[in-house]
DSSP file (Angstrom, degrees, kcal/mol; ACC not computed):
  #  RESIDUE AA STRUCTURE BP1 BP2  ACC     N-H-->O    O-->H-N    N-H-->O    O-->H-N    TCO  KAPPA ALPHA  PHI   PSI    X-CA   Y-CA   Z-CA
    1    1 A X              0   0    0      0, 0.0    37,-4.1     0, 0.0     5,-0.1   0.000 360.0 360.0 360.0 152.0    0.0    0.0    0.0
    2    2 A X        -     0   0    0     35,-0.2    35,-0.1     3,-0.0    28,-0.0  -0.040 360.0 -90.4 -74.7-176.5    1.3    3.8   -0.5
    3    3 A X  S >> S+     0   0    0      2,-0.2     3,-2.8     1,-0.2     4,-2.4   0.936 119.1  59.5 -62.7 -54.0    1.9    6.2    1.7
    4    4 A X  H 3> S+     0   0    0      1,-0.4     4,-1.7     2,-0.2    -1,-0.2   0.832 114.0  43.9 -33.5 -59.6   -1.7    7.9    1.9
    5    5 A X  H 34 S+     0   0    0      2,-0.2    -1,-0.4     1,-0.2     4,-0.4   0.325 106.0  51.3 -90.1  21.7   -3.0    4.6    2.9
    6    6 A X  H <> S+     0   0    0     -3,-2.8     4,-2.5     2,-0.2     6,-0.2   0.635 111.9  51.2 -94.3 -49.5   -0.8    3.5    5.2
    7    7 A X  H  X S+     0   0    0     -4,-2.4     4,-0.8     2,-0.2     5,-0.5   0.957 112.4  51.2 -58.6 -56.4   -1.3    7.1    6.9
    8    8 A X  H >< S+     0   0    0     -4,-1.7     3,-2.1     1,-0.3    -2,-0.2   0.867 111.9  43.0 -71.6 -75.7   -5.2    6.4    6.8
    9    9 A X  H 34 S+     0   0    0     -4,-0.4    -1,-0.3     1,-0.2    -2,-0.2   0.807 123.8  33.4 -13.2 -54.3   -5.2    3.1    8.3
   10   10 A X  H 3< S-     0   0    0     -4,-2.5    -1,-0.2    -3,-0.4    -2,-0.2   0.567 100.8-126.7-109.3  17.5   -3.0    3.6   10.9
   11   11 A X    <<  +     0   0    0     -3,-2.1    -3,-0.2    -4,-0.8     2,-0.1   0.207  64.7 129.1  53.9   1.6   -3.8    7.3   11.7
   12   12 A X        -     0   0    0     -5,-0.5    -1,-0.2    -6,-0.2    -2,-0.1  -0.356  63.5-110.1 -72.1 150.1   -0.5    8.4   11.5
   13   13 A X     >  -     0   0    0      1,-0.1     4,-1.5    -2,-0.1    -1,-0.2  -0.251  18.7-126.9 -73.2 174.8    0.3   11.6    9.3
   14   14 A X  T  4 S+     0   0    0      2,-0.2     4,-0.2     3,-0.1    -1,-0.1   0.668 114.9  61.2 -90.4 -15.0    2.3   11.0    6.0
   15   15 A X  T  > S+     0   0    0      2,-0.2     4,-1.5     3,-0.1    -1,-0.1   0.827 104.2  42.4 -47.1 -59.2    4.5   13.6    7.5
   16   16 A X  H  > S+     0   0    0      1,-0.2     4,-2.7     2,-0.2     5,-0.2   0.871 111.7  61.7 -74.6 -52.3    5.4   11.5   10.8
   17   17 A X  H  X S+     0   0    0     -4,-1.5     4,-0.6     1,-0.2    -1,-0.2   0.823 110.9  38.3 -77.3  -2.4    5.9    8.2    8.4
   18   18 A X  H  > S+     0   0    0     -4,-0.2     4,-1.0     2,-0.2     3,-0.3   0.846 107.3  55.5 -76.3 -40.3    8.5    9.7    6.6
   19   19 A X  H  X S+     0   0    0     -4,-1.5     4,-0.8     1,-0.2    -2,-0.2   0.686 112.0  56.8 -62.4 -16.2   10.0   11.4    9.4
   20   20 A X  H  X>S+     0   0    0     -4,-2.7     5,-3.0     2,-0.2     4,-0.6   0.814 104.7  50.4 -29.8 -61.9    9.9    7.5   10.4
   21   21 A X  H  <5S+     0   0    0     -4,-0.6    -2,-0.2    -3,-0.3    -1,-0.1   0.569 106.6  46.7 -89.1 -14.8   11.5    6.8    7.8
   22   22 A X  H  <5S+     0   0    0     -4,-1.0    -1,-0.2     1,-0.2    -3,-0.2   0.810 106.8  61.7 -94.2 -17.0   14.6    9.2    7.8
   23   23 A X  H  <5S-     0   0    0     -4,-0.8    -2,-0.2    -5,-0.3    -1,-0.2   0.857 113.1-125.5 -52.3 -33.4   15.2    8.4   11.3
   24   24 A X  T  <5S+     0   0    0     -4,-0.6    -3,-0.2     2,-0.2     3,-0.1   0.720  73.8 127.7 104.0  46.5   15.7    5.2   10.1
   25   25 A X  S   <S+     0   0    0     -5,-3.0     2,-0.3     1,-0.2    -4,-0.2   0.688  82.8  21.5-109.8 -17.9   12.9    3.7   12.7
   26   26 A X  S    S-     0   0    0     -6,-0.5     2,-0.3    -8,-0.1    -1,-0.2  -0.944  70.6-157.8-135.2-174.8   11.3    2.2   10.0
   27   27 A X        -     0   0    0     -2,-0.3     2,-0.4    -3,-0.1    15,-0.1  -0.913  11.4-171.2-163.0 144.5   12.3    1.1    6.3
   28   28 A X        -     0   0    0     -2,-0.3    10,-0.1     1,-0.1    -2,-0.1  -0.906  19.5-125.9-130.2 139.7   10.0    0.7    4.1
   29   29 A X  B     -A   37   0A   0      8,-0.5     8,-1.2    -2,-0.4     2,-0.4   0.036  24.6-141.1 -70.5-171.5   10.6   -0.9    0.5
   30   30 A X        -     0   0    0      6,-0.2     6,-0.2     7,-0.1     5,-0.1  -0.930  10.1-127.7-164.3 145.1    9.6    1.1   -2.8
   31   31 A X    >   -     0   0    0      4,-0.4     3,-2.4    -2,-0.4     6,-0.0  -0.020  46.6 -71.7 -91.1-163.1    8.0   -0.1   -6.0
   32   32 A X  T 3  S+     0   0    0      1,-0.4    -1,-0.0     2,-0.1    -2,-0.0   0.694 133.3  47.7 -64.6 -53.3    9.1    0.3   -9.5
   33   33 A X  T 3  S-     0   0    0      3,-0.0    -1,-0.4     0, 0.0     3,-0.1  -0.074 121.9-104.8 -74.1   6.8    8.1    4.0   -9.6
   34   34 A X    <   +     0   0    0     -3,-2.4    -2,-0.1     1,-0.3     3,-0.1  -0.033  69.8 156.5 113.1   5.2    9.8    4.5   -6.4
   35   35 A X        -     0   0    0      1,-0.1     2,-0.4    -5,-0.1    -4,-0.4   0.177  53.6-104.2  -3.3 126.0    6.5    4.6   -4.7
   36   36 A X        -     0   0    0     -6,-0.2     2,-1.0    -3,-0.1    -6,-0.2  -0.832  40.2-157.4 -83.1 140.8    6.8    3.7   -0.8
   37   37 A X  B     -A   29   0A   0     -8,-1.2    -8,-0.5    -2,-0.4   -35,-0.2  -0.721  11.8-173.9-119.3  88.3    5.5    0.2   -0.6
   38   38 A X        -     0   0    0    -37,-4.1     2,-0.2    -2,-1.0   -10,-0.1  -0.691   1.4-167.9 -93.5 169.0    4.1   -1.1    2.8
   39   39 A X     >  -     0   0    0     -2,-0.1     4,-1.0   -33,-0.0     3,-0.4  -0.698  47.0 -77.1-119.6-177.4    2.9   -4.5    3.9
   40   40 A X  H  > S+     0   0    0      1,-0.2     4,-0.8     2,-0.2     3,-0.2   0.704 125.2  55.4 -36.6 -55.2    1.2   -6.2    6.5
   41   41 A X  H >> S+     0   0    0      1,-0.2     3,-1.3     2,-0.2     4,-0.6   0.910 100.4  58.1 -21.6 -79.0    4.3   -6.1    8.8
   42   42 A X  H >> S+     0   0    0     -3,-0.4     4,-1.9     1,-0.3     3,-1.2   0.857 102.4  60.2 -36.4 -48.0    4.9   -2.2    8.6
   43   43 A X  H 3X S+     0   0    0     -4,-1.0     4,-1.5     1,-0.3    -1,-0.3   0.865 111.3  33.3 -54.4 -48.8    1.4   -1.9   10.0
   44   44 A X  H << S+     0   0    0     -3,-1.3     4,-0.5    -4,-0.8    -1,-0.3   0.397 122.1  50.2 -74.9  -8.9    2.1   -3.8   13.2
   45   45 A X  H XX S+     0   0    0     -3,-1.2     4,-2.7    -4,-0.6     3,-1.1   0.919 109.7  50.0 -45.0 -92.2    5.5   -2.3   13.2
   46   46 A X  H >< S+     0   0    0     -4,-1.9     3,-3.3     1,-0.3     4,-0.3   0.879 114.1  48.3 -20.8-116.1    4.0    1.4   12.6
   47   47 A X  T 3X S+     0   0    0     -4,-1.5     4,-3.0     1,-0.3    -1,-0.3   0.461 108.5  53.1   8.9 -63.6    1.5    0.7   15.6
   48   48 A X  H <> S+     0   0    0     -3,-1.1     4,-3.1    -4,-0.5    -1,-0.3   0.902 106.0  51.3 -59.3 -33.0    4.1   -0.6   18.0
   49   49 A X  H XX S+     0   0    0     -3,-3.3     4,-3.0    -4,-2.7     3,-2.4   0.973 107.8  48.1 -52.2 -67.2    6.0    2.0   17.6
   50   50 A X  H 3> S+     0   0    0     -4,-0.3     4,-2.7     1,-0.2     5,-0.5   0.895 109.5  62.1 -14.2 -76.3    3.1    4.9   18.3
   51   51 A X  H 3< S+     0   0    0     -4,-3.0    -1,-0.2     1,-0.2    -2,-0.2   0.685 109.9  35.9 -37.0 -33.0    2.3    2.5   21.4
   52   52 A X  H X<>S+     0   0    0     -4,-3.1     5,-1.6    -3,-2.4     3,-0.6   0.949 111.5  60.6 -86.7 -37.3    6.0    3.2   22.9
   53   53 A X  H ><5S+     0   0    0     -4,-3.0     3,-0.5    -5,-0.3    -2,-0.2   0.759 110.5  38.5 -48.4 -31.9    6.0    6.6   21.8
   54   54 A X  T 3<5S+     0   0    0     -4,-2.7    -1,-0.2    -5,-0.3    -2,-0.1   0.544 106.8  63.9 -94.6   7.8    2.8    7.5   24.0
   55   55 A X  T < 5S-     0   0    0     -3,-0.6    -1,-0.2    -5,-0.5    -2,-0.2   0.236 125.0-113.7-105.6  15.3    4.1    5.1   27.0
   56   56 A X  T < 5 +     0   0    0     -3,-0.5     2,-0.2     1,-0.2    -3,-0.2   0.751  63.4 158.1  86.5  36.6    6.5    7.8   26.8
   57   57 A X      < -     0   0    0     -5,-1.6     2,-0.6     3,-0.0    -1,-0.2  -0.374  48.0-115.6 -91.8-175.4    9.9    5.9   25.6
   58   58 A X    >>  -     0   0    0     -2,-0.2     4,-0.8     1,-0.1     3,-0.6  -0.954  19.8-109.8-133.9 111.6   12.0    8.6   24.0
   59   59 A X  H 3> S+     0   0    0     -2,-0.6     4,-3.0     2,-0.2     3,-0.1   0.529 113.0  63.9 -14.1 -45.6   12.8    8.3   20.0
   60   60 A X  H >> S+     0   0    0      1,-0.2     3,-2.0     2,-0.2     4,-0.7   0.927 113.4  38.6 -56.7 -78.4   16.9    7.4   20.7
   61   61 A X  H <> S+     0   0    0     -3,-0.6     4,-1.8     1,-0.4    -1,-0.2   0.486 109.2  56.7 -87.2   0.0   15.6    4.3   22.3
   62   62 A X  H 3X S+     0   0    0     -4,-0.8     4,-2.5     2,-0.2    -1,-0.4   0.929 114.5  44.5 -73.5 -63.0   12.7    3.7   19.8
   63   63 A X  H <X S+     0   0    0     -4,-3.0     4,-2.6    -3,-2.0     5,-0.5   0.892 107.2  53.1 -56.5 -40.7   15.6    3.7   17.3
   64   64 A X  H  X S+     0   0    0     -4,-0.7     4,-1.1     2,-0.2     3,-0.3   0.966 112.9  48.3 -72.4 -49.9   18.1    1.5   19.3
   65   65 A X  H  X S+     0   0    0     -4,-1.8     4,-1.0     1,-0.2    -2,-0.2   0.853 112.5  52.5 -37.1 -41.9   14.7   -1.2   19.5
   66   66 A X  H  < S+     0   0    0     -4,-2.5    -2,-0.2     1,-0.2    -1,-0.2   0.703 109.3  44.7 -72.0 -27.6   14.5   -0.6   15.7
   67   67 A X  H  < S+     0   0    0     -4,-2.6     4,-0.3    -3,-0.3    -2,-0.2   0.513 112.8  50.9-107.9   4.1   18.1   -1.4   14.9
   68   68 A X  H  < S+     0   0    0     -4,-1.1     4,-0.4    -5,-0.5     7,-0.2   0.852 111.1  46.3 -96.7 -23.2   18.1   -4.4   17.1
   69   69 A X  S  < S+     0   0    0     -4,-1.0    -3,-0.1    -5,-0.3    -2,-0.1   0.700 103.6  61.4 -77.6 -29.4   14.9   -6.0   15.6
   70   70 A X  S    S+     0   0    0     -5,-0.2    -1,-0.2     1,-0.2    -2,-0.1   0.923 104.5  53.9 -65.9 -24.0   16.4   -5.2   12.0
   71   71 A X  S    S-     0   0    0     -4,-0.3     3,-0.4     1,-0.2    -2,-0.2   0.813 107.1-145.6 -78.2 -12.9   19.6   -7.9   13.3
   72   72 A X    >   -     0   0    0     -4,-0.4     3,-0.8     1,-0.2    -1,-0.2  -0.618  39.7  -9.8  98.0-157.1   17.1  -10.3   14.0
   73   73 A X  G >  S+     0   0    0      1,-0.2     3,-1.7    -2,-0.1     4,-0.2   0.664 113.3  74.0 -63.4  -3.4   16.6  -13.2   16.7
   74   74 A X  G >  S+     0   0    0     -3,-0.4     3,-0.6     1,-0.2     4,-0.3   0.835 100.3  45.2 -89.9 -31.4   20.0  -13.1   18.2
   75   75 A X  G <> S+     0   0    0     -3,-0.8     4,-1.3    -7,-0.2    -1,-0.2   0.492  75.9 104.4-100.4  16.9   19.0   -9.6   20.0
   76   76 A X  H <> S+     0   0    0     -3,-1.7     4,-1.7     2,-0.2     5,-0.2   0.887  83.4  56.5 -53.2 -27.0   15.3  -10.8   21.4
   77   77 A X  H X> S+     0   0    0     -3,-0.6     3,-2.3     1,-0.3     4,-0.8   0.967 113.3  39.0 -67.5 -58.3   17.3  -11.0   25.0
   78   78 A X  H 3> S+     0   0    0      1,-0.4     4,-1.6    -4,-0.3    -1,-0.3   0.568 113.9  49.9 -74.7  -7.0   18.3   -7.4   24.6
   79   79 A X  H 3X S+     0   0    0     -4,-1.3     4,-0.8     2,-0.2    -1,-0.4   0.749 109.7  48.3 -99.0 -20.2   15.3   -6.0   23.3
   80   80 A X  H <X S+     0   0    0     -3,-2.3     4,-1.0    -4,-1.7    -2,-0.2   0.350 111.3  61.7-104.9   2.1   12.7   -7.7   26.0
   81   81 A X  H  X S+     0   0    0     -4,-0.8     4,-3.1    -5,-0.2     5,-0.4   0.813 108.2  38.7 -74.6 -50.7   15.6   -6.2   28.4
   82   82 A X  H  < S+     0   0    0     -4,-1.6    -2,-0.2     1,-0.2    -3,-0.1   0.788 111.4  51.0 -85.2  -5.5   14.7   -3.1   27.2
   83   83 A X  H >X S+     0   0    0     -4,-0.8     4,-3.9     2,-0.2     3,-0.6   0.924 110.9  61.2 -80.8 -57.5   10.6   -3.6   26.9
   84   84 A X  H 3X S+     0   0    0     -4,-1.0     4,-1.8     1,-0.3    -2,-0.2   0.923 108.3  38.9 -13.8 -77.3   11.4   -4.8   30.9
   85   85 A X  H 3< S+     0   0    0     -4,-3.1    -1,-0.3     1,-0.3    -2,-0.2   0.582 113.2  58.7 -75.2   7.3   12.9   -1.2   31.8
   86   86 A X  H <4 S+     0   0    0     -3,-0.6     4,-0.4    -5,-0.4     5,-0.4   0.856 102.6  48.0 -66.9 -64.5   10.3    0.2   29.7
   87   87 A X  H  X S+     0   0    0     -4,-3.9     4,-2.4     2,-0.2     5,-0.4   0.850 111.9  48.8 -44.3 -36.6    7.4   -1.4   31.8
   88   88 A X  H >X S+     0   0    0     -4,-1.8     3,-5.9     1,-0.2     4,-0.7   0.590 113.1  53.9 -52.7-103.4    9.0   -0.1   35.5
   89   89 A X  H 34 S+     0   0    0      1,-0.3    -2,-0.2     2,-0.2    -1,-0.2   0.100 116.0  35.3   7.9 -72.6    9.3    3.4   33.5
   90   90 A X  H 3> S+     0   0    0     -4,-0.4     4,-1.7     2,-0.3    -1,-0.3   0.400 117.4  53.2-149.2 -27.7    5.5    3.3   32.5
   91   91 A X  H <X S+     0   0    0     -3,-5.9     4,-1.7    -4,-2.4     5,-0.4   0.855 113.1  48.7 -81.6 -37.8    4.1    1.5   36.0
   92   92 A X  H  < S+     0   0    0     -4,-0.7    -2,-0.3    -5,-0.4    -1,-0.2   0.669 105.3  46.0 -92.0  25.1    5.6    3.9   37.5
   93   93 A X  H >> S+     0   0    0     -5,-0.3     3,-1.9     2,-0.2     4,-1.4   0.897 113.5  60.6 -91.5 -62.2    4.3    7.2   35.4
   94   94 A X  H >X S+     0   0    0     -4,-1.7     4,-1.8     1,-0.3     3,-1.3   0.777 107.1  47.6 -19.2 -88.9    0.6    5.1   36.1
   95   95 A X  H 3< S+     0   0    0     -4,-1.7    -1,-0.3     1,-0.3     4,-0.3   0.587 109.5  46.8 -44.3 -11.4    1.4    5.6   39.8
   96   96 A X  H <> S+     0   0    0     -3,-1.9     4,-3.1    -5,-0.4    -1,-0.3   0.927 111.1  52.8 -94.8 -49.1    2.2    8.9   39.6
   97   97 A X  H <X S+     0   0    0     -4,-1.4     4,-1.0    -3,-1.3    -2,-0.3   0.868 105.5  57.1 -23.9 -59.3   -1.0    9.6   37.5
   98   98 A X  H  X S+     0   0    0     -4,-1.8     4,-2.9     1,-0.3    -1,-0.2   0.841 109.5  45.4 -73.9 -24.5   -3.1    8.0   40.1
   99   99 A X  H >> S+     0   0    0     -5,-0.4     4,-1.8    -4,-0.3     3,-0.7   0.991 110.8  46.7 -81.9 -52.2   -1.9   10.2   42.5
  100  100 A X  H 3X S+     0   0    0     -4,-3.1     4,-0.8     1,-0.3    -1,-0.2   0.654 109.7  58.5 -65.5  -4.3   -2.2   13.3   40.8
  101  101 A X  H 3X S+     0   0    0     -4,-1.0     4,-1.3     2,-0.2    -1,-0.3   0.813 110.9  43.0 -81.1 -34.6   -5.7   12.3   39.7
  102  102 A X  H <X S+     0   0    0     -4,-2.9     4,-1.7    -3,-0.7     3,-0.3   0.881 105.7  61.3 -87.5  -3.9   -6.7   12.0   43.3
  103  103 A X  H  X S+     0   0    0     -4,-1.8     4,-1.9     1,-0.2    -1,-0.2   0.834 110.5  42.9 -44.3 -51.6   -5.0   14.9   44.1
  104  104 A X  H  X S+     0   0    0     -4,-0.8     4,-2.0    -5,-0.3    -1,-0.2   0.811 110.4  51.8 -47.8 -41.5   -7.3   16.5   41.9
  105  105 A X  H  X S+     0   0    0     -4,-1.3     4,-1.3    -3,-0.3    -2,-0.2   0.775 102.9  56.9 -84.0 -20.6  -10.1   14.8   42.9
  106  106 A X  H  X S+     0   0    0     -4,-1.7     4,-2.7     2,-0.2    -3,-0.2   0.878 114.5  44.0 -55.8 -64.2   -9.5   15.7   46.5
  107  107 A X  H  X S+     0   0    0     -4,-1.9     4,-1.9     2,-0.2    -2,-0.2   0.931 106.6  54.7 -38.7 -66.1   -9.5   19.6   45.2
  108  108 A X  H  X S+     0   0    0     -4,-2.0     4,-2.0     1,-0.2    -2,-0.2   0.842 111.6  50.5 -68.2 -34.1  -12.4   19.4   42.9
  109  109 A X  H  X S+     0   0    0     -4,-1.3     4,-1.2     1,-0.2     3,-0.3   0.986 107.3  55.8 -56.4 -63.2  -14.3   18.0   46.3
  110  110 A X  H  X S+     0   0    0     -4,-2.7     4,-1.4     1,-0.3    -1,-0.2   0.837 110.7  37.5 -52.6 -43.0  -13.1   20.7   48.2
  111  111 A X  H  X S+     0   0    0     -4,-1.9     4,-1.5     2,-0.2    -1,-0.3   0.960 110.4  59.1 -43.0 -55.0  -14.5   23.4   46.1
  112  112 A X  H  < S+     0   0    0     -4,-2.0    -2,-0.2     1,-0.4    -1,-0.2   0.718 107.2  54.7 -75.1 -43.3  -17.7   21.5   45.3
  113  113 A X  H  < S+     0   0    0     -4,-1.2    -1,-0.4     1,-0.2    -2,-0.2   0.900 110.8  43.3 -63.8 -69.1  -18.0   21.7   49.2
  114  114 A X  H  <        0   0    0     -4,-1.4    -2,-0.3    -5,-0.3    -1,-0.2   0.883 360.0 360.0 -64.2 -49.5  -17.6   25.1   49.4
  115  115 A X     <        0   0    0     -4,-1.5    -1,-0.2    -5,-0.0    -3,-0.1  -0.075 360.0 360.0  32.9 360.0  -19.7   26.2   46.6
């Protein structure tokens, strides 16, 4: 599929999969006409990526995930090391959320009170 549908499908701009693509986070074949060409892969690929980028993993290490999954199986250890320290990283942003939501909610009570 081209770019245009790749973006439409996976909600991403065409902007952001190219800027994808020079980062070198993803790589994406091209047809005859020099066309970018995804498949089924890129989608789920594309996706994950979003998913670590809003759990709030930081582009260098997006890239360093991307060039260890391009070497293949021999770096699954080091890449579910690094999916590990994501998940601490991301329970503990949750726990910090929960608190500053009741911290909030604690406030909005207090107003409501006063009111």
């Amino acid at each position: 599929m081209i770019i245009s549908e790749m973006a439409q499908l996976t909600q991403i701009s065409e902007y952001t999969l190219r800027y994808y693509e020079k980062k070198e986070l993803i790589a994406v074949s091209r047809d005859a006409r020099g066309r970018r060409n995804y498949d089924e892969n890129d989608i789920e690929w594309i996706r994950f990526i979003q998913r670590l980028k809003e759990t709030g993993m930081p582009l260098r290490s997006i890239k360093k995930y991307a060039d260890l999954r391009a070497k293949g199986d021999q770096t699954v250890h080091e890449r579910l090391e690094m999916l590990e320290a994501h998940r601490i990283f991301v329970v503990a942003e949750q726990q910090k959320w929960a608190q500053n939501l009741y911290n909030l909610d604690a406030k909005i009570e207090y107003y409501r009170k006063k009111d």
